[in-house]
C-alpha positions as CSV (number, residue, x, y, z in Angstrom):
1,X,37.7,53.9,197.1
2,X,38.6,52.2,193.7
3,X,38.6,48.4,195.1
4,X,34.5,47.8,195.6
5,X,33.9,49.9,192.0
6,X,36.7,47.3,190.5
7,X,35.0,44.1,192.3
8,X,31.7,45.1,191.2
9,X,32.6,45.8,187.6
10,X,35.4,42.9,187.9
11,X,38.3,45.4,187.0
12,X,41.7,44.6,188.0
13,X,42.3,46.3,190.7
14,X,45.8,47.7,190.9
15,X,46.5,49.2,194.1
16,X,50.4,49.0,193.7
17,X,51.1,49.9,189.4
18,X,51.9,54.0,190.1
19,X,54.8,54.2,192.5
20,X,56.0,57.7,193.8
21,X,59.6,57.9,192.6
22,X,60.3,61.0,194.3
23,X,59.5,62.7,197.4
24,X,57.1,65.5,197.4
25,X,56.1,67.9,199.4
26,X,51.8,67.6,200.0
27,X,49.8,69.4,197.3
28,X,47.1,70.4,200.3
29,X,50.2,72.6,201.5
30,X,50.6,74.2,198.1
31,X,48.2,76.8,196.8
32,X,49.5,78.2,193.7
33,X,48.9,76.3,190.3
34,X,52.2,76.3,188.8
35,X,53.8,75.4,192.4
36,X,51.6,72.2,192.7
37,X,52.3,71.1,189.4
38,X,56.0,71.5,190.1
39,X,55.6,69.8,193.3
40,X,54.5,66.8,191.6
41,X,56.8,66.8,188.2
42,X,58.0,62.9,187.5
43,X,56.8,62.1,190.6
44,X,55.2,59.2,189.4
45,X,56.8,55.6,187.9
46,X,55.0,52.6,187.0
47,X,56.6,49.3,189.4
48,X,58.9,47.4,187.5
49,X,56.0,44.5,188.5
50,X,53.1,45.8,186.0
51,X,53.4,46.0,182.3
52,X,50.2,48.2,180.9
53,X,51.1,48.2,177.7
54,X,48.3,48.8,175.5
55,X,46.4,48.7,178.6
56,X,43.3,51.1,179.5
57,X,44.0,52.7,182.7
58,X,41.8,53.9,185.4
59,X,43.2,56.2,188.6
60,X,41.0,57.0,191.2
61,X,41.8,60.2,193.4
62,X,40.0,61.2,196.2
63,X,40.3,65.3,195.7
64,X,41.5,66.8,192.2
65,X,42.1,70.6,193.0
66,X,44.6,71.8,189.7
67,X,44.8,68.1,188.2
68,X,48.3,68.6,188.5
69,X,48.6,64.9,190.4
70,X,46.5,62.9,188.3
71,X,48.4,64.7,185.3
72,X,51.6,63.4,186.5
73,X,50.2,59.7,187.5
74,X,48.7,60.1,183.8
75,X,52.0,60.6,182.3
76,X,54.1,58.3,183.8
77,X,51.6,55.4,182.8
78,X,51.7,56.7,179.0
79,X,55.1,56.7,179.1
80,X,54.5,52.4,180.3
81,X,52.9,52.3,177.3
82,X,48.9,52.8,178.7
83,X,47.4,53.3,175.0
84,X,44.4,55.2,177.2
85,X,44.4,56.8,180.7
86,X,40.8,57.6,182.5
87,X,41.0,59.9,185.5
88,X,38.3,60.2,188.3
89,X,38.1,62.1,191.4
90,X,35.6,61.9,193.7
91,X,36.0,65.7,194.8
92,X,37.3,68.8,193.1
93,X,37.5,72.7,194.0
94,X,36.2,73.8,190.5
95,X,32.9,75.3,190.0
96,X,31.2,74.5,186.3
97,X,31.0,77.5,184.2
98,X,28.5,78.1,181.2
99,X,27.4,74.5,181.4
100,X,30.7,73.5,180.8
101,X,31.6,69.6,182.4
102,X,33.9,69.1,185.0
């Protein structure tokens, strides 16, 4: 999903930066909140092959549900050294209250 958006904004695209450092089980398996976010607790690593330091950081999921996963991805880049992480997800389960934006 992220590679045409990256060509046609010439990002570099970085398919392989977030690694999964532990197994999990799958959040679509997981209903409660707290569960998923301790499903996916430093999950997440940056490969030994990318430095992002001082970097701006984009991650692209396809479904964000609690955020819980794109938390954790966020984390792990920080702690890289990202100075900014972005997070979009093309779908979510979350319905916009009072005006308020997703």
């Amino acid at each position: 999903m992220a590679f045409p958006v990256s060509k046609l904004n010439n990002i570099r695209f970085a398919d392989d930066c977030l690694i999964r450092v532990r197994d999990t089980k799958r959040q679509s398996e997981i209903t409660d909140k707290n569960l998923r976010a301790d499903n996916v607790s430093g999950a997440f690593g940056v490969s030994e092959h990318w430095d992002v330091t001082g970097m701006t950081v984009i991650i692209v999921d396809d479904v964000a549900t609690t955020g819980a996963t794109l938390h954790e991805a966020a984390v792990a880049l920080y702690k890289a050294g990202a100075s900014k992480v972005l997070c979009i997800a093309l779908a979510g389960n979350r319905s916009a209250k009072n005006a308020e934006p997703f």
